[in-house]
N, C-alpha and C positions, 0 to 999 in steps of 0.2 A: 504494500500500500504506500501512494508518494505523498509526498504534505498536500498537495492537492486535493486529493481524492478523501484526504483525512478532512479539509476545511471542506469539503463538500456537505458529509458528513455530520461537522457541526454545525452547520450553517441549518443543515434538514430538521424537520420538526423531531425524528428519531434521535433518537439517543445512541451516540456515538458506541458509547462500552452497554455491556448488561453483565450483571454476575453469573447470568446463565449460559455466557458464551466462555467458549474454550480460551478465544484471542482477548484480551487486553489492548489496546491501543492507548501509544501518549505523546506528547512532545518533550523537547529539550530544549530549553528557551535559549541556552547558550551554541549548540551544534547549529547551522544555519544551512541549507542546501544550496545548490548554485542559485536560485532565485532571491537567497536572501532571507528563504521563512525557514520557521523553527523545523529543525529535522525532525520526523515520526519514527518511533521506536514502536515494538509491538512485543509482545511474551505471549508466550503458548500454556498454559495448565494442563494440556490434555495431555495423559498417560494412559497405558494399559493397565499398569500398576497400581493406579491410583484410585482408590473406592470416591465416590462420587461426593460421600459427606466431607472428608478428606481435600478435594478440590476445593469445595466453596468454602470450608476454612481457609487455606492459603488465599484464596482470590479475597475474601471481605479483608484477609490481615494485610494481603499485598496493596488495596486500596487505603486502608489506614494509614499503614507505614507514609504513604505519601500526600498523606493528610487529608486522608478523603478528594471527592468530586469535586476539579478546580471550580465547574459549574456543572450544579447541580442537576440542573433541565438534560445540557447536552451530556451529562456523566461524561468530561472530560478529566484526562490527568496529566500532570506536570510531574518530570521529574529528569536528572544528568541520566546521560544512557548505561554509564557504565556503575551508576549506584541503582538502578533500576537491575540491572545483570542480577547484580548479587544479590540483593534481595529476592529477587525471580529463583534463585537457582536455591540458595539458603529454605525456603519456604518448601520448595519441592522434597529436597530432603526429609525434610519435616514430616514433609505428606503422603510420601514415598513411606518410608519406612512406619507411620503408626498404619498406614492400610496392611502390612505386612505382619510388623509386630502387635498392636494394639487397635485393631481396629476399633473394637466397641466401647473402646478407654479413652476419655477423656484425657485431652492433657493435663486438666487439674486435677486429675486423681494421682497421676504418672508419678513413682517413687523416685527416688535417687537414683536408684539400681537401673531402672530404667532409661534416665537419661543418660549413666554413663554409657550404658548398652549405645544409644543413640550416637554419642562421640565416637564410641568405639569402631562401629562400624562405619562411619564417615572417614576415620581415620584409615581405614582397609580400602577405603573408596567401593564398597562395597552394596550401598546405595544406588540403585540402577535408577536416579532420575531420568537418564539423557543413554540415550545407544552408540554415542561416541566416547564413552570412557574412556580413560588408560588405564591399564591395569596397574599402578604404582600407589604406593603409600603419601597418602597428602601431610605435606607438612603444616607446622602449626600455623606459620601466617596464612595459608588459606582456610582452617577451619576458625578462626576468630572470627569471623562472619558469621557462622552458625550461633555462636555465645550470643552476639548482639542480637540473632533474629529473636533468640529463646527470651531474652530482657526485651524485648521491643515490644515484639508481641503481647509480654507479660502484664505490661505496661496498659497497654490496648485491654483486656482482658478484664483488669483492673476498674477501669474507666469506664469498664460498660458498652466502648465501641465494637467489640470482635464477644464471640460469644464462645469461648476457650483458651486458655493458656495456662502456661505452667506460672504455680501459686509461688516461687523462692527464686528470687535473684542470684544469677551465678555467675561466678565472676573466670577469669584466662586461668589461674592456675586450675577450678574445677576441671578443662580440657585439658590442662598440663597434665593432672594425675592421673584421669582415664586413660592416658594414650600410656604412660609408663609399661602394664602388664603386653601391652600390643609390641610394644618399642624392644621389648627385653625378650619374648618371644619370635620378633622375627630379625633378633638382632642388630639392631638397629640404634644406632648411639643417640644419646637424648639430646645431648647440646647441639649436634649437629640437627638435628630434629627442630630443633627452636629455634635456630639459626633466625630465623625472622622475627624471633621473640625480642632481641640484642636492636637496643634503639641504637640507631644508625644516626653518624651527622658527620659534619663536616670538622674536620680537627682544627681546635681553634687558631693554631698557628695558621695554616691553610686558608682557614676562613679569611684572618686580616689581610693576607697577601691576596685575596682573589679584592676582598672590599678598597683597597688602597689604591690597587690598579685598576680599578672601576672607577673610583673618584679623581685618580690623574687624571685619566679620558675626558668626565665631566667636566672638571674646571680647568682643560687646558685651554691657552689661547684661542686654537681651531676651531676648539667645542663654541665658543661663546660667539666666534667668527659666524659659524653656521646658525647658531640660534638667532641671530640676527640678519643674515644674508638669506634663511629660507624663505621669513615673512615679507622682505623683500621684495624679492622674485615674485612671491605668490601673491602682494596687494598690487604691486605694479605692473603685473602681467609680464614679464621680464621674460624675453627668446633669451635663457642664458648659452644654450646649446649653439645658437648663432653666432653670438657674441664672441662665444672661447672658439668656436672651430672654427669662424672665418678671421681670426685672430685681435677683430674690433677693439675689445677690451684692451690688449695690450699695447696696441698703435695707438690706445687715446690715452695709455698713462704713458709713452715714450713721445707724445705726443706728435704723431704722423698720422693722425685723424683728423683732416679738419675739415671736412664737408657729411658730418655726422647731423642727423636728425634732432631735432631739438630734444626730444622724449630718449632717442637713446643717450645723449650726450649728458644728459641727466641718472642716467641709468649709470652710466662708467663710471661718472661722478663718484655716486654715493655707494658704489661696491668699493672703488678705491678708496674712499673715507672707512669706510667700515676693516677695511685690511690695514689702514694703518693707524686705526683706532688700536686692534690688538696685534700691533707691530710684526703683522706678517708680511717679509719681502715679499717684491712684487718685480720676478726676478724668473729668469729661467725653470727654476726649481716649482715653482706655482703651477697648480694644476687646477682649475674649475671644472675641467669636463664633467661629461655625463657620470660615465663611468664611477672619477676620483668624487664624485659629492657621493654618489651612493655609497662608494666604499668607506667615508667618512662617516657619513649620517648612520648606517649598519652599526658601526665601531661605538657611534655615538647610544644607541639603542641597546647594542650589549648592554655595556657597561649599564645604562638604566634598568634594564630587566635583575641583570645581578644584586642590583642596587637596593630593589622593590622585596626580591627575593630573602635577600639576606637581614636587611634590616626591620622589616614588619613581619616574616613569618606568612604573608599571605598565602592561598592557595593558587597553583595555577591555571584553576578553572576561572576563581574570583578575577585571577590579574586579568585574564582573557576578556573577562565580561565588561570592564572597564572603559567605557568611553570617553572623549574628552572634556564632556560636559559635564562630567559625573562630579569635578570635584569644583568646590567655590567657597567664595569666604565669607565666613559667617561676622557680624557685627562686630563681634569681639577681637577682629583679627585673626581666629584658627581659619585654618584651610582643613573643610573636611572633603573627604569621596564616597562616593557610596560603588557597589561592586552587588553582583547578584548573586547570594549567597545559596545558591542551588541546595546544596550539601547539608548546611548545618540552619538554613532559617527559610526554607519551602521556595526560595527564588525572588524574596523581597526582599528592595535596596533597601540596604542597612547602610549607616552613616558611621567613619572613623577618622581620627584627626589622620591630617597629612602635613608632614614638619619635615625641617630641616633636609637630609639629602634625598628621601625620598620626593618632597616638593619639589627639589630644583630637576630630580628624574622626570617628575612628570612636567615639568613646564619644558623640558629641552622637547620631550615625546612631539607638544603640542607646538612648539617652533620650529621644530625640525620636518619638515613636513610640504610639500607643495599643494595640500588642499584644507580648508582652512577643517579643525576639527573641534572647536568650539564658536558656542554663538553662530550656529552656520541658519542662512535666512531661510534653507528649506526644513529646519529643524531638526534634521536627519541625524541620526547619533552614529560617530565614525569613531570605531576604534582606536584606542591611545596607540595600543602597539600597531597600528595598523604604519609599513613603510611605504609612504606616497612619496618616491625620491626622483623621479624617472619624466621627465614634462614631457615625451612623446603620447603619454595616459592620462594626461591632467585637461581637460577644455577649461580654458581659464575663464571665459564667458559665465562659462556654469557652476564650475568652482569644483568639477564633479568628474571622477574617472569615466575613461573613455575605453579602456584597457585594461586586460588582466596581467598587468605588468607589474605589480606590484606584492608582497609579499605579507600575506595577511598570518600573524601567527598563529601558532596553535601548539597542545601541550606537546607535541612531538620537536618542533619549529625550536622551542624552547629549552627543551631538554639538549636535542641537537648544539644551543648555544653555549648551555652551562658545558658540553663536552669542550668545545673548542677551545673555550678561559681555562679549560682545566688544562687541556694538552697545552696551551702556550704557558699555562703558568706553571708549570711544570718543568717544562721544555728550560725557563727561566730562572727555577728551584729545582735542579734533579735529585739533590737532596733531601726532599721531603718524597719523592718516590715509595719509602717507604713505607709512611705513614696515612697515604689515603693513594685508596686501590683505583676509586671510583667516584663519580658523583651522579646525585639527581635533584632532581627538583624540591622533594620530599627532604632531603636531608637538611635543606634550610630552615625548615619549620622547627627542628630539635635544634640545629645548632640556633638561631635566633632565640626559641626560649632560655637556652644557659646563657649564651649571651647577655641578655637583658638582666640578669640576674648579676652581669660583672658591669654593666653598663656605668658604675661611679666608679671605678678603679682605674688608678693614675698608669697603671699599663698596659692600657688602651688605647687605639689612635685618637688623638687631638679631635678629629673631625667629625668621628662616629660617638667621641662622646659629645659632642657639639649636638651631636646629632639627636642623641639622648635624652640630652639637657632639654629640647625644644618638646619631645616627646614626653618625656617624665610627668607621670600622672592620664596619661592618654588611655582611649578605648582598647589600641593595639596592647599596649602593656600592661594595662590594669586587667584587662578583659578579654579580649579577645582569644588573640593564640594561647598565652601562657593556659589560661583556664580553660580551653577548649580541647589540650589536648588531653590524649589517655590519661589516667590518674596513676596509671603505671609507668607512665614516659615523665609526666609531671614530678614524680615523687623520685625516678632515676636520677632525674637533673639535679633536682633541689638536694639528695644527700652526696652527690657530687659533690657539689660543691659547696655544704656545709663541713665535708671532711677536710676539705681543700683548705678553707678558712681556720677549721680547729687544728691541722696538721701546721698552719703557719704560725699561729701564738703556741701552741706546744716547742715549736723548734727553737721561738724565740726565748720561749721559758727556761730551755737548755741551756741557750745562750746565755741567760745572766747568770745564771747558776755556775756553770763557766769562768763566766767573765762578768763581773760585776759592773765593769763598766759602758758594758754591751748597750745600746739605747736603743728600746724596743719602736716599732713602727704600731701595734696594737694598742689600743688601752680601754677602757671601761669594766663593767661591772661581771661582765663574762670571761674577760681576760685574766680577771682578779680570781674567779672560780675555778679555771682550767689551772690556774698555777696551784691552788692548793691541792687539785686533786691530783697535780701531780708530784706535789709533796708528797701526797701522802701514800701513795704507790712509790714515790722511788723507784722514776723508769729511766732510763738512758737511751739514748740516742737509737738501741738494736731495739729496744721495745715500744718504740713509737705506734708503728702502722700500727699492731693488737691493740695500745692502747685507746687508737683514737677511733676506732672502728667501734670499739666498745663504748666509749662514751658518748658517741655519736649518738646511741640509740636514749640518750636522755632527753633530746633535743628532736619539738616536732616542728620547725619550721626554719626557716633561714631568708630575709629576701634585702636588699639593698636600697638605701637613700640616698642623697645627695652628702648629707654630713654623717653617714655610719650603716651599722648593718643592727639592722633588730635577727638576732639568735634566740630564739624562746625554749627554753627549758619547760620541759614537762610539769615537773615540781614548783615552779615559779610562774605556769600562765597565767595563775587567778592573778600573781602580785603585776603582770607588766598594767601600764598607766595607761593602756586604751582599754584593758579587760573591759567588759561588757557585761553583767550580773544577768539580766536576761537573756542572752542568749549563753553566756557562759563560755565565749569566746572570749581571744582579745580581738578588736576589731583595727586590721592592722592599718585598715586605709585611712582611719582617723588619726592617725600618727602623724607629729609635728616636732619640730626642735625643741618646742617647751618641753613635749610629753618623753619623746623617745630619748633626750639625754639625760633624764635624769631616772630613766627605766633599769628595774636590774637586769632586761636582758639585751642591752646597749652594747655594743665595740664601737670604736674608730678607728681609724687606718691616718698616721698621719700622711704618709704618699696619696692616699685617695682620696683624704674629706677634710682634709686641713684648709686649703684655702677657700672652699665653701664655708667653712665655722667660720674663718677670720671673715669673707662677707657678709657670713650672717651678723655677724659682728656689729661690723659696720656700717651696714644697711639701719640696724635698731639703734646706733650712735647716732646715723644723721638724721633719725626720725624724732628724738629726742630733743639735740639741739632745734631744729626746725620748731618744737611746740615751745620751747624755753624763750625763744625768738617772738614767739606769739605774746606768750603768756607768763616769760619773767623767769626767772632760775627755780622759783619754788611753786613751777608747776606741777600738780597734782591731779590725776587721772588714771584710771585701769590700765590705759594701754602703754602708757610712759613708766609704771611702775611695771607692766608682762614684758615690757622691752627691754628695761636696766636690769632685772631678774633672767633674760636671755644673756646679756650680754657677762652678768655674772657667771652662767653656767657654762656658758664660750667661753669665758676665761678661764676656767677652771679647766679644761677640756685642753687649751692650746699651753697652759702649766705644764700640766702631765708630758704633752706632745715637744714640749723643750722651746715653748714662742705661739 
């Protein structure tokens, strides 16, 4: 069936799906066929296998999952094609095996024993949903789809929408353990088995060397050259193809032009201002052709996809979906975007700040470009990454491609790109050969979450904490990815790098024990704790790593500010100063300099949060003077007394830190 035949379809008084038909029909708001409309996906339910009450369970769960009939009348549905897969194929199993095993048993009777039986044999791949099997053992990254169908469903179940599901939430290791007695009978080694289990990212030395050489590209000279010589060309209607190969341009800056057009003579003008605005000779070595802009503007677009990638976490369905329109500035001065979040929010634009180097990625996207891709007057929404570099495709009249001459991405486009940064940056680093095999798209979203987690630490680039800094408090980092991912990948990261953190004040701890006159980089009230506890152990230098592995497990969080790191102790969440009595949290987002420095489970770094204390400092000095100025030296108020009570506790803090 083609998208055609689908809007036919809805457009007719019938109703596109019914539960009583075998096929499913839906769209993909993001996949787009050569006409432009949303591509039609389809799934089949029908089996031989399959008892008939067993179908219309999977069909009512597989419409739920996707949150019910986009519209009701025409029973349409919306959903990415390939999270539409898995759910289609996850449900069958389901529905496969209780027509086999359980037919007349509900799923909320179904024991333990039973669903491991269900793992087990998905594991054997022994589930004849489909007559193209392979006869091989499925690893664990492809049955964690199954776990999710079993909680989704559950969920649904719950709620009243689906009219069966299993009554107990079960979480990766339940599959971990079922597959053990299969894994050990047919030989089969279990870490190799989980292989897919092992969160994957980009190593962070790797990481800054791919983010650094993205950011040269951005702000080089050329880069800024181009972001201004695109919109150029494309408001002035500019033959720059003319220009460079019948040599024009160059005979009017050596000046042997001189019976030039008024309009172009204006046109050479203001490209050679623009070249030596950002002091590019204009010289043999200069190329404007066809060719050298594409190859530039390409170069120019890596580097921003890497950019987009590495510093928000996004997905690259989301980035795909991204138009130029999408992002604008709100009253306040944030720049938000929205993205259609297929995946995780039914296909509705969701709004997130856009800062620092990802902003200046997407304003290159939207300048580098020969058609315009915002505020366009036929309203038409043109992809950010979409590369319009090529003017034999552009009608400049219309503002509108003429030609499939252009290179619209996509998650494959993309992945392809992340290869090439890798092989050059490699090629660049053969020394880190060792350390990362491989890259994808995917491994951004991990290493970005640890990332953000180091994002105030002073040995980090300049730029990306720049970057940070503008971000700091945003949807992306408060919200978004961090908390969006697994609580298995989330909770990897985070005692990373709490060990990471307790393994540097323990060494430092040696150190003065050592050497008394050692001057620590850590200090506060957890610093204070870890030294006595390793008083009182008496560990040395060979008993580190057991030491801090074990104490680790005292501590349920760890995350980073601008002036320090809140480490929360178990035993001391009721006491930190944002605790929460009703909910019986600490509530860490309402943390502030007053609250967190003088919290027991407060550090500092003086390489990372020193000169942010000394501005907070000083920020609350000049605020002070300024009312004293108002209102006399023996002004009196709340905020002048929260202010001199900061800068007290900042002093106290830059004491310790030796200034």
């Amino acid at each position: 069936m083609n998208t055609q035949m689908a809007q036919e379809r809805i457009n007719s008084d019938a109703p596109i799906n019914k539960l009583t038909n075998d096929v499913l029909v839906g769209v993909d708001l993001i996949k787009r066929d050569e006409n432009g409309n949303p591509r039609v996906w389809k799934v089949n339910f029908a089996r031989n296998n399959i008892k008939t009450k067993w179908q219309l369970w999977a069909k009512k769960a597989f419409v739920e999952i996707l949150d019910g009939w986009d519209n009701i009348e025409a029973q349409t549905l919306i959903g990415r094609t390939g999270t539409v897969k898995n759910w289609h194929i996850n449900l069958l199993r389901i529905a496969v095996w209780a027509s086999q095993n359980k037919p007349s048993t509900p799923i909320s009777l179904w024991e333990e024993k039973d669903l491991v039986k269900l793992f087990q044999d998905a594991i054997e791949n022994n589930i004849l949903w489909s007559d193209k099997l392979k006869s091989e053992t499925l690893v664990y990254g492809s049955l964690k789809g199954l776990v999710d169908t079993i909680n989704v469903t559950r969920e649904h179940y719950l709620l009243g929408r689906i009219d069966d599901g299993y009554t107990k939430h079960i979480t990766y290791d339940f599959l971990a353990e079922a597959a053990k007695p299969i894994l050990n009978r047919l030989d089969i080694d279990y870490d190799k088995w989980v292989v897919n289990k092992v969160v994957k990212s980009v190593p962070m030395l790797f990481f800054l060397i791919l983010v650094q050489r993205a950011i040269d590209v951005i702000r080089d000279p050329h880069t800024l050259f181009f972001s201004e010589f695109m919109p150029l060309v494309r408001q002035r209607k500019i033959n720059i193809k003319d220009l460079w190969r019948n040599g024009t341009f160059l005979n009017f800056c050596s000046n042997k032009e001189a019976t030039l057009r008024v309009k172009t003579k204006e046109d050479c003008r203001l490209i050679k201002s623009l070249l030596e605005k950002y002091n590019i000779e204009i010289d043999a070595n200069l190329d404007l052709s066809t060719k050298a802009i594409s190859s530039q503007c390409n170069k120019i677009y890596d580097a921003c996809i890497l950019i987009f990638l590495a510093l928000t976490g996004i997905r690259v369905s989301e980035l795909l979906s991204i138009s130029g329109d999408d992002y604008q500035q709100s009253p306040d001065g944030t720049w938000m975007f929205k993205s259609e979040i297929i995946k995780t929010n039914n296909g509705i634009s969701e709004a997130r700040q856009l800062s620092g180097l990802t902003l200046e990625s997407a304003k290159l996207m939207v300048s580098c470009s020969l058609i315009t891709k915002r505020n366009r007057k036929d309203k038409n929404r043109v992809p950010l990454l979409l590369r319009a570099f090529n003017s034999d495709g552009v009608d400049k009249k219309t503002d509108k491609l003429t030609a499939k001459k252009f290179r619209i991405s996509t998650s494959e486009g993309i992945r392809l790109t992340l290869i090439a940064l890798f092989n050059d940056a490699i090629e660049k680093h053969p020394e880190l050969r060792e350390d990362v095999e491989h890259i994808h798209p995917h491994m951004f979203r991990h290493t970005w979450a640890e990332f953000a987690l180091r994002r105030f630490e002073g040995n980090v680039l300049e730029a990306i904490r720049k970057h940070f800094m503008h971000a700091y408090g945003s949807y992306f980092i408060t919200t978004y990815t961090f908390n969006k991912l697994n609580k298995e990948v989330k909770e990897s990261i985070e005692r990373k790098y709490l060990c990471e953190i307790l393994e540097r004040i323990a060494y430092e701890n040696i150190n003065v024990i050592n050497d008394p006159n050692f001057k620590k980089d850590m200090t506060g009230k957890v610093v204070s704790y870890l030294a006595k506890a390793m008083d009182a152990t008496i560990i040395d230098d060979s008993e580190l790593h057991e030491f801090i592995e074990s104490i680790a497990d005292e501590f349920e969080s760890i995350s980073a500010h601008e002036y320090g790191y809140c480490i929360v102790r178990k035993n001391t969440r009721t006491l930190a100063k944002c605790y929460d009595r009703k909910t019986q949290t600490p509530l860490l987002e309402n943390g502030c300099f007053a609250l967190c420095t003088e919290c027991v489970n407060f550090a500092a770094s003086s390489v990372s949060n020193k000169d942010m204390i000394i501005r907070t400092a000083i920020s609350h000095q000049n605020m002070i003077e300024g009312q004293e100025k108002l209102w006399g030296k023996e002004v009196k108020s709340k905020a002048v007394e929260a202010s001199r009570k900061i800068i007290n506790q900042a002093e106290k803090i830059l004491d310790v830190m030796g200034g």
